[in-house]
C-alpha positions as CSV (number, residue, x, y, z in Angstrom):
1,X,-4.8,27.6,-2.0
2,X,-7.9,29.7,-1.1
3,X,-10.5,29.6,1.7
4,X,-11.9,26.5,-0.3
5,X,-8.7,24.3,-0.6
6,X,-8.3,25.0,-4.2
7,X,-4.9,25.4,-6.0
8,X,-4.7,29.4,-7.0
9,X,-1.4,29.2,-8.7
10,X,1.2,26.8,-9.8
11,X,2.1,24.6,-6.5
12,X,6.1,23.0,-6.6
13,X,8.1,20.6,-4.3
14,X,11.7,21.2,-3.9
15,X,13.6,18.9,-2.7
16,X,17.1,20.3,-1.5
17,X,19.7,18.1,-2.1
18,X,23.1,18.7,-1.7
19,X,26.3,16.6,-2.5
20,X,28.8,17.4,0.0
21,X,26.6,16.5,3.5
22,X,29.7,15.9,6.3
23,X,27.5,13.4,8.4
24,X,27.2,10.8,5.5
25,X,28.6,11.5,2.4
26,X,26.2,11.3,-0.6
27,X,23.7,10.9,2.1
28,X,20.5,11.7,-0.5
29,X,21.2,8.7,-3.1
30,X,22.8,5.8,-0.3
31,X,20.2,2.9,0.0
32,X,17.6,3.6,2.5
33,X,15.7,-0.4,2.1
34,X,17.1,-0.7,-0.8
35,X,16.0,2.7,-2.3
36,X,17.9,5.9,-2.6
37,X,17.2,7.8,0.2
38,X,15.7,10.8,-1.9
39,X,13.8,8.2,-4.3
40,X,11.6,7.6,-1.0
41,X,10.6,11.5,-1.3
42,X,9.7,11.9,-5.0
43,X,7.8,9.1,-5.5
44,X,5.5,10.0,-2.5
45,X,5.4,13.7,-3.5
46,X,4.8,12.3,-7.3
47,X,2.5,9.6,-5.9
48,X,0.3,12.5,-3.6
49,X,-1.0,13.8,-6.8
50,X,-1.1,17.4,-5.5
51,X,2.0,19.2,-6.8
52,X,2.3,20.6,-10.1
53,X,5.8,20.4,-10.5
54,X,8.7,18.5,-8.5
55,X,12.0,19.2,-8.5
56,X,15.5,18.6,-6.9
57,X,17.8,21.3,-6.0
58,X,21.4,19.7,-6.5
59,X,25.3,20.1,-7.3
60,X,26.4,16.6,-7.6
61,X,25.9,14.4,-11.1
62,X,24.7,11.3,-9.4
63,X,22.2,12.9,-7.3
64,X,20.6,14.5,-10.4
65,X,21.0,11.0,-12.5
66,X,19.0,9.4,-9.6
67,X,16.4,12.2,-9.2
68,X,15.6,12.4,-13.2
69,X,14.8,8.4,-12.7
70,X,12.2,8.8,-9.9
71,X,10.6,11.0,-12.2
72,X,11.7,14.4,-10.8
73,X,12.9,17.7,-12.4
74,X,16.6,19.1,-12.0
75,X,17.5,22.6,-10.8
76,X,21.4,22.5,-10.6
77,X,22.4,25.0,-8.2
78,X,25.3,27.5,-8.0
79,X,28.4,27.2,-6.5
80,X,27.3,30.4,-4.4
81,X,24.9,28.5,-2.7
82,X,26.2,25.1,-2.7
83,X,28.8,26.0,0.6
84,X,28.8,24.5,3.8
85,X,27.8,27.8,5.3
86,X,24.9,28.2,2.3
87,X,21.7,28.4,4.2
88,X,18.8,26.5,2.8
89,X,16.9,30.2,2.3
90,X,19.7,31.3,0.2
91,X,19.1,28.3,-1.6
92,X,15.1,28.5,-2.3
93,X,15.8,31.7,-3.0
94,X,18.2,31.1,-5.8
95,X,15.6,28.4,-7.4
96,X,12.5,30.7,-7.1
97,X,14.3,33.4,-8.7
98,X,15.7,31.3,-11.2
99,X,12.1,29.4,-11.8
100,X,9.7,32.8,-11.9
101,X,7.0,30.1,-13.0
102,X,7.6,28.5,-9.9
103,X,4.4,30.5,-7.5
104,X,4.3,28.5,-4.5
105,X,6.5,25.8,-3.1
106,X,6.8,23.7,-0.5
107,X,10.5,23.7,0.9
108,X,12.7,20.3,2.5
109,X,15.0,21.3,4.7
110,X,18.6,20.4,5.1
111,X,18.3,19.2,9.2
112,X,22.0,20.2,9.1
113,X,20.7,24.1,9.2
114,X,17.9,24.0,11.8
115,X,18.3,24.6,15.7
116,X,18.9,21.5,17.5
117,X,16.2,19.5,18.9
118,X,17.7,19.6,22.3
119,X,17.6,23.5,22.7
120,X,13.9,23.4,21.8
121,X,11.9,24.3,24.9
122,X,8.6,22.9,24.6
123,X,7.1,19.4,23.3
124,X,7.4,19.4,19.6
125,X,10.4,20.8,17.7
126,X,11.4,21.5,14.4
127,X,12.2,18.2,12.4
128,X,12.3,20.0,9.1
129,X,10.7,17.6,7.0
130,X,8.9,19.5,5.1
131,X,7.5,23.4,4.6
132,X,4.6,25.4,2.8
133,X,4.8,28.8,2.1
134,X,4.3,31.8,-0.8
135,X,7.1,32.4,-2.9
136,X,6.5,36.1,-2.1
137,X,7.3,35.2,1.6
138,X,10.6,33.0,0.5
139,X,12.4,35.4,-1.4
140,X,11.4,38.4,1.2
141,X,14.3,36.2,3.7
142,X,11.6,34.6,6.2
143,X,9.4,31.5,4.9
144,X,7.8,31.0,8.2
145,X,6.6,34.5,8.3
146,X,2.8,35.4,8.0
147,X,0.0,33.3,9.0
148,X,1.3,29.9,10.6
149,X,0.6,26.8,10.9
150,X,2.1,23.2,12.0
151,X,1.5,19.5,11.5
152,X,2.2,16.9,14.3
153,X,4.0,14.3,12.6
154,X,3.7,10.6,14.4
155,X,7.2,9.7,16.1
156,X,7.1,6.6,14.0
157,X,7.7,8.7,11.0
158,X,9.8,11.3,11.9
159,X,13.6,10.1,11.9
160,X,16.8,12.4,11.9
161,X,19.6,11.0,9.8
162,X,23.0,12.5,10.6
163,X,25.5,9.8,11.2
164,X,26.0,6.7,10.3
165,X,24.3,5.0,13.7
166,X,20.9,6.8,12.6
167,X,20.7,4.5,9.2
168,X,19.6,1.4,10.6
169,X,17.3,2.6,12.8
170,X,15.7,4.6,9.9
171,X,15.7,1.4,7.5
172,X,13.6,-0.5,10.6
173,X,11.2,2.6,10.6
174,X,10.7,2.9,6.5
175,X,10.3,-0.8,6.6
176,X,7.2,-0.5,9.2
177,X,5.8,2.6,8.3
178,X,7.3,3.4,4.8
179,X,5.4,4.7,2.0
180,X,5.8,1.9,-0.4
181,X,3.8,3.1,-3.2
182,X,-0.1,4.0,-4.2
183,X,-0.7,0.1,-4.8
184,X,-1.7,-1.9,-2.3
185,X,1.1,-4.0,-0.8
186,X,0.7,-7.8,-1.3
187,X,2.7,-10.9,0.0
188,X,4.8,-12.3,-2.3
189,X,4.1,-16.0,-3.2
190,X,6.3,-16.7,-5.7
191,X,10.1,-15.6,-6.0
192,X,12.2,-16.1,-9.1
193,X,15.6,-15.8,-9.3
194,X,18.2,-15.4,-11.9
195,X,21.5,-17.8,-10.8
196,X,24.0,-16.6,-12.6
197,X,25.3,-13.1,-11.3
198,X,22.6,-13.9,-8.4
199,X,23.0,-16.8,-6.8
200,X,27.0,-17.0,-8.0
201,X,29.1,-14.7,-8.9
202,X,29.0,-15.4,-12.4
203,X,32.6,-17.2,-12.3
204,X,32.6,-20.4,-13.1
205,X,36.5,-22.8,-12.0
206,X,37.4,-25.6,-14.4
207,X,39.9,-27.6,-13.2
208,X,43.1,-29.5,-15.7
209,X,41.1,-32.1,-16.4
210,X,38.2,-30.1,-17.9
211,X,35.2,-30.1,-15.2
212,X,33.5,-27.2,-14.3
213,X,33.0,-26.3,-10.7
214,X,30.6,-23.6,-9.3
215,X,30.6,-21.7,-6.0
216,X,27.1,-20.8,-4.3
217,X,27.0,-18.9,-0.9
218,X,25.6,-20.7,2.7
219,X,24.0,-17.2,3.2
220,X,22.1,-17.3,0.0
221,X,21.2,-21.7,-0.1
222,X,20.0,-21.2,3.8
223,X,17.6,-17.5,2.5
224,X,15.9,-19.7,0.1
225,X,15.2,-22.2,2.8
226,X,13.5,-19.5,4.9
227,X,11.5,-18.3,2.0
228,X,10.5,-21.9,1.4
229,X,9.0,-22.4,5.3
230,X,7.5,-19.4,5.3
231,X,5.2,-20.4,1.4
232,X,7.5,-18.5,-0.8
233,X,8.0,-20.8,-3.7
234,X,10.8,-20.1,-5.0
235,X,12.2,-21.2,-8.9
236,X,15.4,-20.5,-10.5
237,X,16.0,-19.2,-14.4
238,X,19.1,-19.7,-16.2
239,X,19.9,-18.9,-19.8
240,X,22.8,-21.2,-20.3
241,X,22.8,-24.8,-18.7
242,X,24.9,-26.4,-15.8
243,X,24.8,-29.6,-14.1
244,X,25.9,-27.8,-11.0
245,X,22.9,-25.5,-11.1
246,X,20.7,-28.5,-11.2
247,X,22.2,-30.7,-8.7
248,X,22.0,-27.3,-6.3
249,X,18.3,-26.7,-7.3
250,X,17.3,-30.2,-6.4
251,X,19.2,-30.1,-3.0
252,X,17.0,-26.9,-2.2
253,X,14.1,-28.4,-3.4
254,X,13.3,-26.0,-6.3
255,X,12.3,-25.8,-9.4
256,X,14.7,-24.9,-12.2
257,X,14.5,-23.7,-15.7
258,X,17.8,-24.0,-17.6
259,X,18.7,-22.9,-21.5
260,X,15.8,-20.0,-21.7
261,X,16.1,-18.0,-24.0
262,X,12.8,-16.5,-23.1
263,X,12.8,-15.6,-19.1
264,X,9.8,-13.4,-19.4
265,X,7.6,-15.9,-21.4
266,X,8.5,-18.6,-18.9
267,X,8.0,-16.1,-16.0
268,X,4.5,-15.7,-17.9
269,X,3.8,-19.5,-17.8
270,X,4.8,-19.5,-14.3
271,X,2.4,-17.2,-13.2
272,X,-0.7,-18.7,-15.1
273,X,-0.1,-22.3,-13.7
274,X,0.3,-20.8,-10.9
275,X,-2.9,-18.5,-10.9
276,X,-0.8,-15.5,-9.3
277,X,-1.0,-11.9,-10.5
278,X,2.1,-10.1,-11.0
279,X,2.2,-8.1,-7.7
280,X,2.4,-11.6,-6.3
281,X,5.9,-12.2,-7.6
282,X,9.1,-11.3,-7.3
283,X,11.7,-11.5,-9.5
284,X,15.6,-10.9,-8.7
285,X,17.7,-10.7,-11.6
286,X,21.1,-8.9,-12.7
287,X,21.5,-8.9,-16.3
288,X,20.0,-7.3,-20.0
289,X,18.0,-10.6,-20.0
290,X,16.1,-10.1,-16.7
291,X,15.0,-6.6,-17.2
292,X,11.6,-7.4,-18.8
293,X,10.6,-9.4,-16.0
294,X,11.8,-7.0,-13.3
295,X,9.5,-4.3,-14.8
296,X,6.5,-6.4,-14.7
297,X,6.5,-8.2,-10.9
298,X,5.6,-6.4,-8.2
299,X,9.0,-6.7,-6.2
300,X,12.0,-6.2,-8.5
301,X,15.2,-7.0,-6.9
302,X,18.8,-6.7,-7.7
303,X,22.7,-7.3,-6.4
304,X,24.5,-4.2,-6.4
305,X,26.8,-5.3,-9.0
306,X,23.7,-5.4,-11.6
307,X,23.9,-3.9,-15.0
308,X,22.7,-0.2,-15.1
309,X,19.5,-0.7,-16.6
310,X,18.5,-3.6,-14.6
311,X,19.4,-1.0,-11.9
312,X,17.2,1.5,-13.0
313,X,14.3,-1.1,-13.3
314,X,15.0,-2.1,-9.6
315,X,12.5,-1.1,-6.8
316,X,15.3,-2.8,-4.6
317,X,19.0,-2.5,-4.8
318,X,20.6,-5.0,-2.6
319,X,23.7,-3.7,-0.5
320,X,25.5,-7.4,-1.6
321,X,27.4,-8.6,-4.9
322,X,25.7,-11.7,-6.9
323,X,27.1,-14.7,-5.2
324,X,27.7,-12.8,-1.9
325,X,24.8,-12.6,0.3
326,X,22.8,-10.6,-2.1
327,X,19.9,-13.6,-2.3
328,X,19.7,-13.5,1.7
329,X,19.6,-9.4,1.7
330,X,16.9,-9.9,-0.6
331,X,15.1,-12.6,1.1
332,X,14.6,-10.8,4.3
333,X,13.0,-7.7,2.1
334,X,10.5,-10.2,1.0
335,X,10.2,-11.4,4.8
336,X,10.0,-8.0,6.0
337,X,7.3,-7.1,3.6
338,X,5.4,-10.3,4.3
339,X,5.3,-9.2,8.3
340,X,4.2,-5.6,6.7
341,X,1.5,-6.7,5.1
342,X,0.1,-8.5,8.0
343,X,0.5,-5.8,10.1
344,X,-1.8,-3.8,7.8
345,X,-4.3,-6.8,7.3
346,X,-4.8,-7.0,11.3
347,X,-4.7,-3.4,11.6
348,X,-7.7,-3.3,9.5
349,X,-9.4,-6.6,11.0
């Protein structure tokens, strides 16, 4: 940029992204609140508005998968500089010489290859979040050379993920101070819910005799209570019918809809009786059938045995199976976001 804080030439994020991290394996696509962890990074670099290219540095076929869906673009790096020993210079190197085009790019940094906080003498250290600097400067060997400069990030949102203990704490943080998105978070008054594949397991028993019998998890029935005292409605869709289903919808006190063929036009209805927009609703759903809705409510939840596309249309991957807790997982998302909202209404009372 010049003395005016205009772009002079073409400005890139890279996102370094390597498949063989020793701390946590796959460490850059695990669920970070139920997002891949890099997912969190594109969409706010995508979502800033201010670079003219993004793009993930990466060896492994599932990291790039994941980075093309955020929206990214894919540099897939050599084995040269895809080593444990591979610094993350030799790396931006490699990219900038291989992307001419490329003028100016920002640089994430592997916290694997920076000095350790505890040898740093003064106040602030290094956290390696992120890094500006001319591509001229890069590919000379130092990127902190020339003129420089520093930002303070908050503590609240600089976490160092290296083993597995660091994960929760780093879920607590994203949930609190996370970048969710450019739209303004709302509080979700209305959750629907898919039952087969999310509220069972999709199995249904039949005994000698004929009956059918259906299993539906504690965890999950006691969520949907929570929800419920809290002023979540919650309703249930089904496309096929089940006198199981209704007899367990009535004992939680919610509404059911049964033989849909339709779940997005009665999703539709829903919200017009209801007078709610759509980033007032969530929808959690599993299968071909529920991917319409989940690309139109504002929280779009999943089990982690979902189909791929309603995987991909997910803003929210639960850890849980259908049938298995994945309802609960998903209920406290809503309940964390409901206590993240009104954080940021008193904060701006």
């Amino acid at each position: 940029m010049d003395s005016c804080g205009k772009k002079t030439g073409h400005l890139a994020a890279l996102v370094l992204a390597r498949g063989g991290s020793k701390g946590i394996p796959l460490k850059n696509i695990k669920l970070l609140a139920g997002v891949p962890l890099i997912g969190w990074v594109i969409r706010a670099a995508i979502d800033s508005e201010v670079f003219d290219s993004i793009w993930v540095s990466t060896d492994h076929d599932d990291i790039e998968c994941i980075a093309l869906e955020f929206g990214a673009q894919v540099h897939r790096r050599s084995l040269q500089v895809s080593k444990d020993s591979t610094s993350s210079r030799e790396t931006i190197q490699e990219f900038l010489r291989l992307h001419p085009d490329e003028v100016t790019t920002p640089e994430n940094i592997d916290p694997s290859n920076r000095p350790r906080r505890q040898d740093w003498p003064g106040e602030l250290y290094e956290n390696g979040s992120f890094y500006f600097s001319m591509r001229k400067v890069v590919l000379d060997g130092n990127p902190q050379g020339g003129r420089t400069a520093y930002y303070e990030m908050l503590p609240e949102y600089s976490v160092d993920i290296d083993v597995d203990i660091d994960w929760p704490i780093a879920e607590q943080r994203i949930i609190t101070y996370g970048y969710f998105g450019k739209e303004k978070l709302q509080a979700v008054k209305l959750l629907v819910c898919a039952i087969d594949g999310c509220l069972t397991n999709g199995k249904v028993y039949k005994s000698t005799s004929g009956e059918q019998f259906t299993s539906y998890n504690i965890s999950d029935s006691t969520a949907v209570k929570l929800l419920k005292d809290k002023g979540t409605k919650v309703y249930f869709v089904n496309n096929a019918k089940s006198d199981c289903h209704r007899l367990h919808a009535e004992e939680l006190g919610c509404h059911i809809e049964q033989g849909c063929e339709n779940k997005f036009a009665k999703l539709q209805e829903w919200c017009d009786q209801l007078h709610l927009t759509w980033k007032e609703v969530a929808y959690f759903g599993w299968d071909e059938t529920d991917i319409e809705c989940l690309k139109k409510v504002g929280v779009r939840g999943v089990p982690s045995n979902a189909c791929s596309l309603a995987l991909k249309s997910a803003n929210y991957i639960c850890k849980l199976t259908g049938g298995k807790g994945a309802v609960r997982e998903f209920a406290e998302h809503l309940l964390l976001l409901a206590r993240k909202v009104e954080s940021i209404t008193n904060q701006q009372m």
